[in-house]
C-alpha positions, 0 to 999 in steps of 0.5 A, a space after each residue: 501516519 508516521 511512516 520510514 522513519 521519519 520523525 513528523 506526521 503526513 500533513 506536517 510536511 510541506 506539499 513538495 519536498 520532504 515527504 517519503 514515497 509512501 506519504 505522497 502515496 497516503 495524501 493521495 489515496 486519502 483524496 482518493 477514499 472519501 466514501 465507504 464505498 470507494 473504500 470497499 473499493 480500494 480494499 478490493 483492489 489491495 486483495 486482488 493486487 495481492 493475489 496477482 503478486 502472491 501468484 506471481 511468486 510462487 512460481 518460482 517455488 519448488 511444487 508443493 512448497 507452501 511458501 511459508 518458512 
């Protein structure tokens, strides 16, 4: 996965130095999600993660607005 502009891949890089937020983040959830399971897992937890995040905002909408432009 090649991610903020950077020009080489997630396992090219050295362990330490180097690697954006975002590669450090995907060698570990890699580790992480080693079975569909824990992937079902995780997948969930992104959903209800985003749930939590989209209500969050949307207080701060006018009522009725749909939060789409």
């Amino acid at each position: 996965m090649i991610h903020d502009r950077r020009q080489s891949d997630i396992d090219a890089e050295p362990l330490l130095g180097g690697l954006t937020h975002s590669q450090e983040r995907a060698r570990h959830i890699a580790t992480l999600i080693d079975s569909p399971e824990t992937l079902e897992i995780a997948i969930e937890q992104v959903k209800r993660a985003w749930g939590l995040k989209d209500r969050f905002y949307r207080q701060f909408l006018p009522q009725g607005a749909s939060g789409f432009a």
